[in-house]
C-alpha positions as CSV (number, residue, x, y, z in Angstrom):
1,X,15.9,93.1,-25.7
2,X,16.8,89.8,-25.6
3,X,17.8,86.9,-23.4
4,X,20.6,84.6,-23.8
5,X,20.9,81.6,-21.5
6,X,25.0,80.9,-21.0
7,X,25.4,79.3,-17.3
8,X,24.1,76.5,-15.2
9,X,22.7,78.6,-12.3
10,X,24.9,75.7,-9.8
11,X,27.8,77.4,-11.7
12,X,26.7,80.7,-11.2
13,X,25.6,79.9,-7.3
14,X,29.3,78.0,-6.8
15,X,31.2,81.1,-8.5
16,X,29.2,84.4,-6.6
17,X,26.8,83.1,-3.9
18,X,23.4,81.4,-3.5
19,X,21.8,85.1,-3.5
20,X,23.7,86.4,-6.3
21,X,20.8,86.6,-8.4
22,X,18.4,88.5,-5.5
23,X,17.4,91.5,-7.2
24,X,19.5,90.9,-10.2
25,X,18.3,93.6,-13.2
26,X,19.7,91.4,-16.2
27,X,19.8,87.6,-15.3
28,X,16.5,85.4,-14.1
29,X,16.6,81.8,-13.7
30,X,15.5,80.2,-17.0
31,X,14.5,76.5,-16.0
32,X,16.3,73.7,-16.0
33,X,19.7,74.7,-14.3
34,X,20.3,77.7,-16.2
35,X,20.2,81.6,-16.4
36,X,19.1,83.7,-18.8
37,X,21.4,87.3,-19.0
38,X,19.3,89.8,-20.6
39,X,21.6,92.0,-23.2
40,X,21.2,95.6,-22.9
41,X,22.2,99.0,-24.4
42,X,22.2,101.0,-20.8
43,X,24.0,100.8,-17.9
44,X,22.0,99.1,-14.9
45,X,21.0,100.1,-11.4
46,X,23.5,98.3,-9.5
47,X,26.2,99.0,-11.9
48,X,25.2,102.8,-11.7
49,X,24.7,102.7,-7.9
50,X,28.8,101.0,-7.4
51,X,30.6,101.2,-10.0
52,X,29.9,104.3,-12.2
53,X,33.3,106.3,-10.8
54,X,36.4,107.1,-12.7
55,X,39.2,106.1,-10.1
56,X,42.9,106.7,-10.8
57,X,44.8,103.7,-12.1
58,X,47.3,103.4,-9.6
59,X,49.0,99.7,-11.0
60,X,47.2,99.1,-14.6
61,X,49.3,96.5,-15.4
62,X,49.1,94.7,-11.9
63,X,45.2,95.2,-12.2
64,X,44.9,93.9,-15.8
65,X,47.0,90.8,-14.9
66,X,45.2,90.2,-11.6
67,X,41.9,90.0,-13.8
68,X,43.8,88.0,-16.6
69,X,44.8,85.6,-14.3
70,X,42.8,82.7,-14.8
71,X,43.9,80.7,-11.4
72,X,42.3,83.2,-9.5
73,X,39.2,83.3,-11.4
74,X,38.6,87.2,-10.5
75,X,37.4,87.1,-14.3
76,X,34.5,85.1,-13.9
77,X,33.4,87.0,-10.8
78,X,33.6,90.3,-12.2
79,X,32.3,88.9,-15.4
80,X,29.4,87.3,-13.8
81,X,28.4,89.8,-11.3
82,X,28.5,92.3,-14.2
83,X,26.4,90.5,-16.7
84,X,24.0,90.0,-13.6
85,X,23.8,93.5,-12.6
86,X,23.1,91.8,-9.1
87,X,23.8,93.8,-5.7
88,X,26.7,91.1,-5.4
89,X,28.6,94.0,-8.2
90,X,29.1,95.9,-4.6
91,X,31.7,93.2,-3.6
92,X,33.9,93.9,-6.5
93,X,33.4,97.8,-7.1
94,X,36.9,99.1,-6.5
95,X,38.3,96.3,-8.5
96,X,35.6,96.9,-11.4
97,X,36.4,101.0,-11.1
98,X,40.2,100.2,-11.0
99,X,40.3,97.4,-14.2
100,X,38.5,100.0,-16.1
101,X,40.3,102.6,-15.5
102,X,43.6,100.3,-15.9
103,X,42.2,99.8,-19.3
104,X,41.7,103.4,-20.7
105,X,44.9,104.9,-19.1
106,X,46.7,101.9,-21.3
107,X,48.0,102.7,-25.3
108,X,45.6,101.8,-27.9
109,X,46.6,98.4,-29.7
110,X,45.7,97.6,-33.3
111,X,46.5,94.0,-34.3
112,X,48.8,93.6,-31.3
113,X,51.3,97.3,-32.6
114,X,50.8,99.9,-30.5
115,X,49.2,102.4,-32.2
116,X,50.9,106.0,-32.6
């Protein structure tokens, strides 16, 4: 496995919390104001112990936007807390269950056509 360093750990800190990376499985502070993610094949503990539930889709479109909407910035904490695998993931499991769920009950898109 390998580790790829891809934040400042202030931006990490400023966008999750100043614990987020407390028992993190994939993300360890690499030196000089950064953090390393390690890339992995396998779900993770946290991830297993919150989020590991198919939940009905109940607004996929309203979910998918709310993630896509950069102002909010629910992207980056999903993102981050996912690439983590930190106990912070707990904060944002229903959202996490829902987007993903959102995502497979949606059409399949090739090249922007739906696909039939």
């Amino acid at each position: 496995m390998n580790f790829y360093r891809n934040i400042k750990s202030s931006e990490f800190q400023h966008i999750l919390s100043n614990d987020a990376l407390k028992g993190s499985s994939l993300a360890a502070d690499g030196g000089d104001d950064m953090i390393d993610f390690l890339v992995t094949n396998t779900k993770q503990k946290h991830y297993l112990a919150h989020c590991d539930e198919v939940v009905e889709a109940k607004d996929p479109f309203g979910t998918i936007n709310k993630y896509t909407d950069h102002t909010t910035k629910v992207f980056a904490h999903v993102n981050l807390s996912l690439a983590a695998d930190s106990p912070v993931i707990k904060d944002h499991a229903q959202f996490i269950k829902e987007l993903s769920s959102s995502i497979l009950s949606q059409p399949l898109l090739d090249d922007g056509y739906l696909v039939t």
